[in-house]
N, CA, C and O atoms as a Tripos MOL2 file, in Angstrom:
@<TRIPOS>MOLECULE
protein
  272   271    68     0     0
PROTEIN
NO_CHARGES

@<TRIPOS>ATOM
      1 N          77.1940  -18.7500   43.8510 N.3       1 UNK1
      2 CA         77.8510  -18.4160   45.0860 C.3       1 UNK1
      3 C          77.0710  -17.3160   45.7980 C.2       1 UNK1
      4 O          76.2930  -16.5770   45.1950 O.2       1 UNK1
      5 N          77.2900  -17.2460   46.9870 N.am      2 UNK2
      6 CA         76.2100  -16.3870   47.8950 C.3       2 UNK2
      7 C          77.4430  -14.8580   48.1060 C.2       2 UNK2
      8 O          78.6590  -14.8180   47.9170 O.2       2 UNK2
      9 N          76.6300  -13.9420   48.4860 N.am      3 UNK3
     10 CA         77.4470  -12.8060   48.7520 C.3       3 UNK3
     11 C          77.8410  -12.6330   49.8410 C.2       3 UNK3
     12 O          77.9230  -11.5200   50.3610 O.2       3 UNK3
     13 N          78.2540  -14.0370   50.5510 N.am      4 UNK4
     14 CA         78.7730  -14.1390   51.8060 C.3       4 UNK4
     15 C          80.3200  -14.9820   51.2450 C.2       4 UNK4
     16 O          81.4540  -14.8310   51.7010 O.2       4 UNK4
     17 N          79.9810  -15.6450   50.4130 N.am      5 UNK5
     18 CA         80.8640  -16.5360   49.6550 C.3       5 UNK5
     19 C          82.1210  -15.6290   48.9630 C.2       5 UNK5
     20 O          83.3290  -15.7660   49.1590 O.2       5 UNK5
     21 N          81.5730  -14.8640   48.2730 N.am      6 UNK6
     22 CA         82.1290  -14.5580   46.9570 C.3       6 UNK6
     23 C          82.7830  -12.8660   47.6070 C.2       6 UNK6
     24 O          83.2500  -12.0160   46.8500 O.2       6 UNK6
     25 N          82.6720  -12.6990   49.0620 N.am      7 UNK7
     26 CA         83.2670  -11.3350   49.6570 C.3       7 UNK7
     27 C          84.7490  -11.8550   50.1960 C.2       7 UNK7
     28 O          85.1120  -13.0310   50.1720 O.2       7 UNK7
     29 N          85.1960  -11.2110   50.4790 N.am      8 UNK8
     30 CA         86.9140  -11.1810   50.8090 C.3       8 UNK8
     31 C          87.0250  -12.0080   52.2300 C.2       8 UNK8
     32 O          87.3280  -11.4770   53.2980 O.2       8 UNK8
     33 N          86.7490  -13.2900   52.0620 N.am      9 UNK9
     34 CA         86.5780  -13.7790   52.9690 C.3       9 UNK9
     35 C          87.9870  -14.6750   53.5600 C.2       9 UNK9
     36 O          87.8540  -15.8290   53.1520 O.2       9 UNK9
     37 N          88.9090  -14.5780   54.1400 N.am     10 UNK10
     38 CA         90.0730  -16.0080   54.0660 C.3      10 UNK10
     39 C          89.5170  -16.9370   54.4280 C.2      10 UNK10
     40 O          88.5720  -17.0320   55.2110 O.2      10 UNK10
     41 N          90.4500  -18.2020   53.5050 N.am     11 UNK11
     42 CA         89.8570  -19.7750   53.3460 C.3      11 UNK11
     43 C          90.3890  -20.2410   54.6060 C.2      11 UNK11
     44 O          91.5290  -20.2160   55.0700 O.2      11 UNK11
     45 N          89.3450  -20.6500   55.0220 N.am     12 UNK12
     46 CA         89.3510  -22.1000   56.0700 C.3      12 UNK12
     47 C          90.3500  -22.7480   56.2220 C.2      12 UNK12
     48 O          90.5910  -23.6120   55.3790 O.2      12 UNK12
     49 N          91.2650  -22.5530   57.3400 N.am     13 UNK13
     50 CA         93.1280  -24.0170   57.1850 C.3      13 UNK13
     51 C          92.5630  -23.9750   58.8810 C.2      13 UNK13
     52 O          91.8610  -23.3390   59.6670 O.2      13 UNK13
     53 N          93.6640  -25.4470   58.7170 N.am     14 UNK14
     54 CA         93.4270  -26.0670   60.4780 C.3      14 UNK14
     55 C          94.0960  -25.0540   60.9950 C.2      14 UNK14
     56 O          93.7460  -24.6990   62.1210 O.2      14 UNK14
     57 N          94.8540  -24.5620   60.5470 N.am     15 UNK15
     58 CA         95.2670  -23.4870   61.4290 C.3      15 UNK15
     59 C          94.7690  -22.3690   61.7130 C.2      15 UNK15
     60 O          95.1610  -21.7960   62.7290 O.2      15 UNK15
     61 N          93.9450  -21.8800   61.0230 N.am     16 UNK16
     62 CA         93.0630  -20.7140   61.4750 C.3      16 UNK16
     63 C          91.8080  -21.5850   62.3200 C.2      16 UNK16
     64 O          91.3400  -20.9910   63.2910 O.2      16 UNK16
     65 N          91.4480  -22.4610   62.1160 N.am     17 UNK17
     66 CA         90.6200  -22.8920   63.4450 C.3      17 UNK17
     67 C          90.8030  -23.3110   64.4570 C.2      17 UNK17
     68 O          89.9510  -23.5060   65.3240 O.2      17 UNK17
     69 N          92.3580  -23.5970   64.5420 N.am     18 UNK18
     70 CA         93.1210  -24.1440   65.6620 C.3      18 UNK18
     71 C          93.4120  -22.9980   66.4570 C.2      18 UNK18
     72 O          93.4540  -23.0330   67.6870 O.2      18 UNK18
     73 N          93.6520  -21.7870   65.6310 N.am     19 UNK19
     74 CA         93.5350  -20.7250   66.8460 C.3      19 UNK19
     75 C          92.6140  -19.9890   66.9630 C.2      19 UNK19
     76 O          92.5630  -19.1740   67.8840 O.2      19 UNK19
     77 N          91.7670  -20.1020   66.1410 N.am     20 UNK20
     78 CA         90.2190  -19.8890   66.9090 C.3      20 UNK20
     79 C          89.7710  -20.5730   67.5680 C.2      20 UNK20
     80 O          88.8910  -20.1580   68.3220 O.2      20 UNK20
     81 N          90.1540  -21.9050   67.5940 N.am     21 UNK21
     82 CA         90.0300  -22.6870   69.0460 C.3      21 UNK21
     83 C          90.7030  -22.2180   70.3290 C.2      21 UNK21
     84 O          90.0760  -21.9440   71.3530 O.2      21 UNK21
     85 N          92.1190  -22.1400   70.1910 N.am     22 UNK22
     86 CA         92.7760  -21.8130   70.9410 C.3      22 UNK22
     87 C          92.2790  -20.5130   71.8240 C.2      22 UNK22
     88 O          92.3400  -20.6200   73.0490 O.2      22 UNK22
     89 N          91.9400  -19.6670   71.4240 N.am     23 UNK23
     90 CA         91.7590  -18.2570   71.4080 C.3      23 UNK23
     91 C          90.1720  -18.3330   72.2250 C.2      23 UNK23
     92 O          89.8880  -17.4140   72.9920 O.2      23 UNK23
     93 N          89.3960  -19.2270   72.0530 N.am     24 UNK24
     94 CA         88.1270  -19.4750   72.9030 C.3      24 UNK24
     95 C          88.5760  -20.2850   73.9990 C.2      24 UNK24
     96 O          87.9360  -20.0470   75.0230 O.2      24 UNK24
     97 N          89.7210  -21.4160   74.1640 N.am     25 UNK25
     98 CA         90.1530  -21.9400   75.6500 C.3      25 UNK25
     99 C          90.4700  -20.8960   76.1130 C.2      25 UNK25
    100 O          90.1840  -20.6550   77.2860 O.2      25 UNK25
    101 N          91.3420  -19.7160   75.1130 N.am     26 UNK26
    102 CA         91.9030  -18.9490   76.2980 C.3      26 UNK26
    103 C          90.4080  -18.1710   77.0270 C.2      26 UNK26
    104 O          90.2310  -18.0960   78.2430 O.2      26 UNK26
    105 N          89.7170  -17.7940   76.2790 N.am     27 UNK27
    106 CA         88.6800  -16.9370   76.9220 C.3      27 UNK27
    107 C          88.2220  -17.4010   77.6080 C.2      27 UNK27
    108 O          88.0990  -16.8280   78.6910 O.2      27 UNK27
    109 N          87.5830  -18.9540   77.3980 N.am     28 UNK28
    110 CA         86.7080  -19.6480   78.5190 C.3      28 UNK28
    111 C          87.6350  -19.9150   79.7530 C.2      28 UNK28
    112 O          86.9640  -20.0240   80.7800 O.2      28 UNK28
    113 N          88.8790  -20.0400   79.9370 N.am     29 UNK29
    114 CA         89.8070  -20.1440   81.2590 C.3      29 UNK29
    115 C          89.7630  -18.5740   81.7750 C.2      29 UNK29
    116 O          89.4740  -18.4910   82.9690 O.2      29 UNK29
    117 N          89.9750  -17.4100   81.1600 N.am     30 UNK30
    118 CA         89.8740  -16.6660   82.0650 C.3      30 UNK30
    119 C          88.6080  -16.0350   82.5610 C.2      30 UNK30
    120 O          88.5380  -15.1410   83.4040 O.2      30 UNK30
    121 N          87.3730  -16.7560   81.7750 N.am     31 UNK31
    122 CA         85.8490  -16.6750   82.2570 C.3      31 UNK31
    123 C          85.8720  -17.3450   83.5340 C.2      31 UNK31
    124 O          85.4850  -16.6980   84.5080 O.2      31 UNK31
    125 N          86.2560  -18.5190   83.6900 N.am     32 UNK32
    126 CA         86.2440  -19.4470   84.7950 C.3      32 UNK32
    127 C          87.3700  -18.7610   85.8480 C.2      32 UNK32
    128 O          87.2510  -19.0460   87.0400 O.2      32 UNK32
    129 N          88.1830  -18.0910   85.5370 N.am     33 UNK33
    130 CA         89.0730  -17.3850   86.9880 C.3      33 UNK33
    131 C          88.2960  -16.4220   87.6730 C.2      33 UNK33
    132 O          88.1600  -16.2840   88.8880 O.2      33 UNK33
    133 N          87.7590  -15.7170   86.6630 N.am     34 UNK34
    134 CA         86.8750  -14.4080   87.5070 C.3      34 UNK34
    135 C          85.9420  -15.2610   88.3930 C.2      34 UNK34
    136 O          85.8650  -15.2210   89.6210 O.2      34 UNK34
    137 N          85.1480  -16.1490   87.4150 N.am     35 UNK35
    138 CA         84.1810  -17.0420   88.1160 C.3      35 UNK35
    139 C          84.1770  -17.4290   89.4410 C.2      35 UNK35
    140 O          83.3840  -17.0980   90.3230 O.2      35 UNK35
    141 N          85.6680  -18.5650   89.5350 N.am     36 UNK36
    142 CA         86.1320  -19.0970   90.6260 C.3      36 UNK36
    143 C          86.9000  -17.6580   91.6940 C.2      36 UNK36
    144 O          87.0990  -17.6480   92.9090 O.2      36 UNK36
    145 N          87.1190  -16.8240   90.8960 N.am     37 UNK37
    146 CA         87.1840  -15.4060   92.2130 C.3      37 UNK37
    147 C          86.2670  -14.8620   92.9630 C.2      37 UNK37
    148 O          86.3110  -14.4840   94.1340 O.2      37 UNK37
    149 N          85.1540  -14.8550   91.9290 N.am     38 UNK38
    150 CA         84.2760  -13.9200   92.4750 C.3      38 UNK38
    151 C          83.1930  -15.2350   93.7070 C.2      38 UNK38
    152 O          82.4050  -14.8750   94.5810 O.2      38 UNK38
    153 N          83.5660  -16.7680   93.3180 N.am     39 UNK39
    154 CA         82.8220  -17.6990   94.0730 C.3      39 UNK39
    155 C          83.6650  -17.8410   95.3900 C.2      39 UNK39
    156 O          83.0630  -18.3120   96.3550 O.2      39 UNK39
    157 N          85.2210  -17.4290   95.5810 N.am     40 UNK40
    158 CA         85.9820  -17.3780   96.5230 C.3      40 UNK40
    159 C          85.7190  -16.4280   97.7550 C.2      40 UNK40
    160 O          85.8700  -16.6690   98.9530 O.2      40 UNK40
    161 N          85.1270  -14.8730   96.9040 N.am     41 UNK41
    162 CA         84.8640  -14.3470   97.9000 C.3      41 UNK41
    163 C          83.5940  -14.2100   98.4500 C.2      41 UNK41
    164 O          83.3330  -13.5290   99.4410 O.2      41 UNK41
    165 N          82.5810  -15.0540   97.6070 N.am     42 UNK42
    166 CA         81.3260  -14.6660   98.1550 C.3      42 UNK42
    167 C          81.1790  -16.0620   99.0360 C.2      42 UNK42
    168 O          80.0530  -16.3750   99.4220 O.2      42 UNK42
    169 N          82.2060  -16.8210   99.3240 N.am     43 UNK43
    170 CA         82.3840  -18.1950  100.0040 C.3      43 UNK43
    171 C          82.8170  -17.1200  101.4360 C.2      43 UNK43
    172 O          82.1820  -16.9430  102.4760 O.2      43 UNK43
    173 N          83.7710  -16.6940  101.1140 N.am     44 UNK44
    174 CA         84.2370  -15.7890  102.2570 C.3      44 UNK44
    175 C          83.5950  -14.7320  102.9770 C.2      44 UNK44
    176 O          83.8440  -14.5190  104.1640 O.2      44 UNK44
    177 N          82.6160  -13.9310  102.1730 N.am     45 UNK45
    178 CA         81.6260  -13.1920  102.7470 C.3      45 UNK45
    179 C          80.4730  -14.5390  103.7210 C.2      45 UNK45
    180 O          80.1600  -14.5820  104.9100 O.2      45 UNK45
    181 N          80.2210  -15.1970  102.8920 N.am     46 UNK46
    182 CA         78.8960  -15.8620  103.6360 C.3      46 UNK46
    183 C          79.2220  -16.4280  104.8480 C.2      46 UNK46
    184 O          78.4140  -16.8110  105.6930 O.2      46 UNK46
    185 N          80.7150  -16.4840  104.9340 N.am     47 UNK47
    186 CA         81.8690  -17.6170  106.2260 C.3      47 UNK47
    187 C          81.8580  -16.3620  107.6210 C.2      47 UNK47
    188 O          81.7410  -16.6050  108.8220 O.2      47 UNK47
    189 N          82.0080  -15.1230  107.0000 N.am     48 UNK48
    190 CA         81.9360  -14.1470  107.9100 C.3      48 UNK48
    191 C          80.6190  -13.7000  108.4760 C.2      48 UNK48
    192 O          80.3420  -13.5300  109.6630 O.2      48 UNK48
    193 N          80.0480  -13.5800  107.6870 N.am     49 UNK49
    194 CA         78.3640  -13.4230  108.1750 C.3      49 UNK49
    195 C          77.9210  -14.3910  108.8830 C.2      49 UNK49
    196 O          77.4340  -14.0300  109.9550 O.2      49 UNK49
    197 N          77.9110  -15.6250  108.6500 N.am     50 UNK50
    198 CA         77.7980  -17.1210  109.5350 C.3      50 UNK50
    199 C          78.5650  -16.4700  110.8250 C.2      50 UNK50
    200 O          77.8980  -15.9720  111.7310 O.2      50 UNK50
    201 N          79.7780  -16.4920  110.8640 N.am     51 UNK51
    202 CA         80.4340  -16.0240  112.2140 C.3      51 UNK51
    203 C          79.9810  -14.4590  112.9100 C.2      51 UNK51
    204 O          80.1760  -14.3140  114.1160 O.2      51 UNK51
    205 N          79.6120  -13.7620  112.4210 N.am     52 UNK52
    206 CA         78.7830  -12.7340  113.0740 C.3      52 UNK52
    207 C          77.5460  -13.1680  113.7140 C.2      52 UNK52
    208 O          77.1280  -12.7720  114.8020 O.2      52 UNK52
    209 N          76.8490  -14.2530  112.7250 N.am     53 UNK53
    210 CA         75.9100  -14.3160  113.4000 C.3      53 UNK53
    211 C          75.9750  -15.5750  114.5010 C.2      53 UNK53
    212 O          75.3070  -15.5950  115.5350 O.2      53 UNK53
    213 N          76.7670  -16.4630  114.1450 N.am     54 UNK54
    214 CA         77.0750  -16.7000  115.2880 C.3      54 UNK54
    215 C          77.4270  -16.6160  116.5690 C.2      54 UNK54
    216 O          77.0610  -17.3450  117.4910 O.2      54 UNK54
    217 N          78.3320  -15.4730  116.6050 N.am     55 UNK55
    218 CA         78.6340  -14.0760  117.9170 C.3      55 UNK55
    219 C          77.1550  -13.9740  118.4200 C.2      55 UNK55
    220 O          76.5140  -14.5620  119.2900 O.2      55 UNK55
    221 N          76.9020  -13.0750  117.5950 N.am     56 UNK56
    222 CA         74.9620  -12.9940  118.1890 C.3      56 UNK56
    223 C          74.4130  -13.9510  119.0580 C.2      56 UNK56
    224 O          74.2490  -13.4690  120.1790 O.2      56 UNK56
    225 N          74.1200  -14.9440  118.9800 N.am     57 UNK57
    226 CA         73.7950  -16.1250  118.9520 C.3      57 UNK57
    227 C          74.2830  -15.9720  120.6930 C.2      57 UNK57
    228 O          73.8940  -15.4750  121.7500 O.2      57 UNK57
    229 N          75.2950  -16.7000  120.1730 N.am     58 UNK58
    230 CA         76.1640  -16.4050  121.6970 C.3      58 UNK58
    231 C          76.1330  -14.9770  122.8410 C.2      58 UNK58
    232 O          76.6430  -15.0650  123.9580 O.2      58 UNK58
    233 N          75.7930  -14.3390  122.5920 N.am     59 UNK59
    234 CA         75.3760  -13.4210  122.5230 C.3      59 UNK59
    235 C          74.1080  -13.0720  123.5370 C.2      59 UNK59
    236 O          73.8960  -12.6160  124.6610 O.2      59 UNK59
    237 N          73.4510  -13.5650  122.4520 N.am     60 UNK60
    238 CA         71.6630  -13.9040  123.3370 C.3      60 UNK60
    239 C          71.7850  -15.0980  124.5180 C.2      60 UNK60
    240 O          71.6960  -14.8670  125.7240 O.2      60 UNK60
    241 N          71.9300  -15.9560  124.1290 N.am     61 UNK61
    242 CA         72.5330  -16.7600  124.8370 C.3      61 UNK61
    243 C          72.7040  -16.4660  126.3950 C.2      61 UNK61
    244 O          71.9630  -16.7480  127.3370 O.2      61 UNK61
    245 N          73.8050  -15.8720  126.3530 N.am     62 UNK62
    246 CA         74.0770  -15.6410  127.4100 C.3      62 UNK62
    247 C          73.4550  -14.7360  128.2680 C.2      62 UNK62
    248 O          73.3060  -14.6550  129.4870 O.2      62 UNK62
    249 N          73.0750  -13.9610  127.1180 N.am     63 UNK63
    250 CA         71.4770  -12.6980  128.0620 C.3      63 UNK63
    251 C          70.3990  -13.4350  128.6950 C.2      63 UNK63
    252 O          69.7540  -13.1500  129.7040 O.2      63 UNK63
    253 N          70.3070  -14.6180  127.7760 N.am     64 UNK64
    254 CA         69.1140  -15.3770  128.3980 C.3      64 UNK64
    255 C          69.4510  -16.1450  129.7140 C.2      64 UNK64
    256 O          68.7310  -16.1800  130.7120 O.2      64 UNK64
    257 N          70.7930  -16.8210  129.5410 N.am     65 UNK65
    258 CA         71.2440  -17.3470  130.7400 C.3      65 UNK65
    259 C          71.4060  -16.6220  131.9800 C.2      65 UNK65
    260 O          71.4660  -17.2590  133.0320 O.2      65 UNK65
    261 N          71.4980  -15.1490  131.9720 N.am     66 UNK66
    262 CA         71.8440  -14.2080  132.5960 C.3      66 UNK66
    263 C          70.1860  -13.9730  133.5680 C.2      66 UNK66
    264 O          70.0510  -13.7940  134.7780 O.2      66 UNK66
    265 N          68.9360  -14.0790  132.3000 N.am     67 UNK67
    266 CA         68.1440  -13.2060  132.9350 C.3      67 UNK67
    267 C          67.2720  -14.6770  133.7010 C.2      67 UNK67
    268 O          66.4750  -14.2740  134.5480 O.2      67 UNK67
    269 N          67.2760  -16.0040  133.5860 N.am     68 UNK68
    270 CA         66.9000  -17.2260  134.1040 C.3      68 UNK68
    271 C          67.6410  -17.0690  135.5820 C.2      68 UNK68
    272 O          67.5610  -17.9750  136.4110 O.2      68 UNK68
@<TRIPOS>BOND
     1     1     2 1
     2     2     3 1
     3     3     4 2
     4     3     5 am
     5     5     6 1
     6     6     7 1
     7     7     8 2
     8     7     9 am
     9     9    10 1
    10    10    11 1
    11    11    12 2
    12    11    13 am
    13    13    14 1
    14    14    15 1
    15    15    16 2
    16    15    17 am
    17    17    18 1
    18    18    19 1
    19    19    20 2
    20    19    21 am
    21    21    22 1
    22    22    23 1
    23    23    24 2
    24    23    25 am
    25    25    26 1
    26    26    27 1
    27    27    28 2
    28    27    29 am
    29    29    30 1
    30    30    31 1
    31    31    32 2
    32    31    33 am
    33    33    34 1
    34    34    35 1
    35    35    36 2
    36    35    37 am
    37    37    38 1
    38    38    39 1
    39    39    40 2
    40    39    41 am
    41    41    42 1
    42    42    43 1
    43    43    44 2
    44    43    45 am
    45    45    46 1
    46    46    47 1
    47    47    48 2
    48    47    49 am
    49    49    50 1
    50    50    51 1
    51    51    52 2
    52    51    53 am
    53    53    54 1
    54    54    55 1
    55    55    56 2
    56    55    57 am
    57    57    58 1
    58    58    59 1
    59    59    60 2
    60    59    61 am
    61    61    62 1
    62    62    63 1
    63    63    64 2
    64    63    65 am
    65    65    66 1
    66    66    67 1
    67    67    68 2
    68    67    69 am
    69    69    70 1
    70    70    71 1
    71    71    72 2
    72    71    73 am
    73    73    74 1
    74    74    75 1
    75    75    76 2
    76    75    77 am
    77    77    78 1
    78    78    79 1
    79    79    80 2
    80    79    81 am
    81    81    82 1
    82    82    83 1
    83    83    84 2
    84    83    85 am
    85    85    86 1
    86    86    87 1
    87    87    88 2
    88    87    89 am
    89    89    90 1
    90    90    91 1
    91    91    92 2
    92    91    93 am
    93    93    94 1
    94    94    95 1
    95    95    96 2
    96    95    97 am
    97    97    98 1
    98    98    99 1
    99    99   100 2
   100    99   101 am
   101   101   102 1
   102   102   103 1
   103   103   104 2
   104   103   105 am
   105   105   106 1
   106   106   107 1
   107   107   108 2
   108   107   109 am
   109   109   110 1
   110   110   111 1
   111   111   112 2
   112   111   113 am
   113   113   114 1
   114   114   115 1
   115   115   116 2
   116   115   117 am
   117   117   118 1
   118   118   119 1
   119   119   120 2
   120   119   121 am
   121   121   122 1
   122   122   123 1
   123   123   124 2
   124   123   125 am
   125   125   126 1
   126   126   127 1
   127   127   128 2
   128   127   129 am
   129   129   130 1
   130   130   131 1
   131   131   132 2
   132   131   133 am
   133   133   134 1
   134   134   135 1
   135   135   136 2
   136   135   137 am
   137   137   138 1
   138   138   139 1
   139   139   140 2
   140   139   141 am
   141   141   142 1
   142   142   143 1
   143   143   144 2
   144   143   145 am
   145   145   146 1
   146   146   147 1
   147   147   148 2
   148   147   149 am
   149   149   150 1
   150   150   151 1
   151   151   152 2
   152   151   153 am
   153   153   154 1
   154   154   155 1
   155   155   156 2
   156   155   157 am
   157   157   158 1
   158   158   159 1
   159   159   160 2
   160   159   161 am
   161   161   162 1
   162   162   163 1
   163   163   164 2
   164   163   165 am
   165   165   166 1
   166   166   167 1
   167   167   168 2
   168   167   169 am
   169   169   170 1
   170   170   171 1
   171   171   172 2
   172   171   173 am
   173   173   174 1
   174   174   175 1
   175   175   176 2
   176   175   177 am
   177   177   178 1
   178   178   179 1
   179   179   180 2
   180   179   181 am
   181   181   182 1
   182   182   183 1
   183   183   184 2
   184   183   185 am
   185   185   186 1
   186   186   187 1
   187   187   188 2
   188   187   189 am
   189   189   190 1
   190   190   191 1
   191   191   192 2
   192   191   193 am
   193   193   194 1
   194   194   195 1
   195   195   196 2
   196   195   197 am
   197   197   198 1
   198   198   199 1
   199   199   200 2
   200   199   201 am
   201   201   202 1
   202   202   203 1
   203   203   204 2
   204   203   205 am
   205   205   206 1
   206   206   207 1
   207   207   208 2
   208   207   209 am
   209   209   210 1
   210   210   211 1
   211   211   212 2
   212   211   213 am
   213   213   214 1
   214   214   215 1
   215   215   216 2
   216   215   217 am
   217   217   218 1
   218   218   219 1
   219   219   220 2
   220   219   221 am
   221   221   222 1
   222   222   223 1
   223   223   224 2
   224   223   225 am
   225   225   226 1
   226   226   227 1
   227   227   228 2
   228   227   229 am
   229   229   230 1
   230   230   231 1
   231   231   232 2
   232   231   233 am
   233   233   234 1
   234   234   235 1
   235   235   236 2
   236   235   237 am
   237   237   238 1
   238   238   239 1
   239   239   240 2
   240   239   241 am
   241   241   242 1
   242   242   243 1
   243   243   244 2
   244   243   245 am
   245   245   246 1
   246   246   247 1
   247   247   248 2
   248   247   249 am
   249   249   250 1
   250   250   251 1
   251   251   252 2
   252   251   253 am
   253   253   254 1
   254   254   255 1
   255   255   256 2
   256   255   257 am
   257   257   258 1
   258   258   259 1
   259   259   260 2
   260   259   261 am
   261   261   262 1
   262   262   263 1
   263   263   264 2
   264   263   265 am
   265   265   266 1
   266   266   267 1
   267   267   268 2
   268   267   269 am
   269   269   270 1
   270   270   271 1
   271   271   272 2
@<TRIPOS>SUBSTRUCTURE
     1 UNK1         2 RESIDUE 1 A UNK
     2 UNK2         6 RESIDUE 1 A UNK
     3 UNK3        10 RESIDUE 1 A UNK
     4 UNK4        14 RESIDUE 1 A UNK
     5 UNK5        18 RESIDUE 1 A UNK
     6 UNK6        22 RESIDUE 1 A UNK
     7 UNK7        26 RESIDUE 1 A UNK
     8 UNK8        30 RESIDUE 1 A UNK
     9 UNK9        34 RESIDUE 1 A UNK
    10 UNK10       38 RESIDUE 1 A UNK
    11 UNK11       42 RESIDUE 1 A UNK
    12 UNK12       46 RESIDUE 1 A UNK
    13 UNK13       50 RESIDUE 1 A UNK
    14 UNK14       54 RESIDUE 1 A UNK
    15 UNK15       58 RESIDUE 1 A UNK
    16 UNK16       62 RESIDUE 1 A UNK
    17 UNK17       66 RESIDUE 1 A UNK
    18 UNK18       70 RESIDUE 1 A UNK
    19 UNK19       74 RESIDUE 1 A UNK
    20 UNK20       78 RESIDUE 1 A UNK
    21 UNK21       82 RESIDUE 1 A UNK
    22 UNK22       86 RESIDUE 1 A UNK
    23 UNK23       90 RESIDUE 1 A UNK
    24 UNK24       94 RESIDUE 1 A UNK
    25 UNK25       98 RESIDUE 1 A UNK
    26 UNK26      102 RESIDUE 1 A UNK
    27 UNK27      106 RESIDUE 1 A UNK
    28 UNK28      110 RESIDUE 1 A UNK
    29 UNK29      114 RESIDUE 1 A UNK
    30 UNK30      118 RESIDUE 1 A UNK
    31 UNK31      122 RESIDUE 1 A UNK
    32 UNK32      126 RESIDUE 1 A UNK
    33 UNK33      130 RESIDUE 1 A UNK
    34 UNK34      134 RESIDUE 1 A UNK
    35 UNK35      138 RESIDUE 1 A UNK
    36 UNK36      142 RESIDUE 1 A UNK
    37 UNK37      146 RESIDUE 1 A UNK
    38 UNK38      150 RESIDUE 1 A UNK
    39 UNK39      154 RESIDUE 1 A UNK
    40 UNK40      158 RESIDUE 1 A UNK
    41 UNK41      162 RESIDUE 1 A UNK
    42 UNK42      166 RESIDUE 1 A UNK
    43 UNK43      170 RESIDUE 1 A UNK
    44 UNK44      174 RESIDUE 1 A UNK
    45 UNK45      178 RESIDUE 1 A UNK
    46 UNK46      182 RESIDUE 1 A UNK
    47 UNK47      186 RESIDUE 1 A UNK
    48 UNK48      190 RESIDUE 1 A UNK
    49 UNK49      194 RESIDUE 1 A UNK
    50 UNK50      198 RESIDUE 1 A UNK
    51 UNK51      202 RESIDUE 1 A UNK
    52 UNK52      206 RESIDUE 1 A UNK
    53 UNK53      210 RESIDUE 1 A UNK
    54 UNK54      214 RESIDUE 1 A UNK
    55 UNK55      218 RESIDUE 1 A UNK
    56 UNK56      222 RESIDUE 1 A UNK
    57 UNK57      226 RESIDUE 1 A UNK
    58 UNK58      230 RESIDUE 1 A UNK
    59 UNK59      234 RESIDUE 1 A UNK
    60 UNK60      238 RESIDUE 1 A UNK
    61 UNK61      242 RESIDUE 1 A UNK
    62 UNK62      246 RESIDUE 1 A UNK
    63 UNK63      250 RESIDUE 1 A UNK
    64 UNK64      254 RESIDUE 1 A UNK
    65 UNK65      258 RESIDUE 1 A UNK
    66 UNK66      262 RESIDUE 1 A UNK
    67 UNK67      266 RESIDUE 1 A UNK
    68 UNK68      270 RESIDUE 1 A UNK
């Protein structure tokens, strides 16, 4: 037996891997909330910057139309 074996180790039941399963869905779901948060607002930053620069746009635009 190895001295990984033969240390105070508890035996293996479906139930201790069932909630070590369990216990990694839970982690990987709240990996994926931050995820899908932090992709919500950088959806929302890039939506606002698009519309700023769109203003601009419009903006020039009309300077140019102004100075024709």
């Amino acid at each position: 037996m190895s001295d990984r074996q033969s240390s105070n180790i508890e035996p293996v039941t479906i139930l201790g891997v069932n909630k070590k399963f369990d216990d990694s869905l839970i982690s990987i779901g709240s990996l994926f909330q931050v995820l899908e948060r932090k992709l919500e607002n950088s959806i929302e930053n890039s939506n606002q910057r698009f519309d700023r620069a769109e203003k601009r746009v419009e903006g020039i635009e009309e300077l140019l139309r102004e100075i024709r």
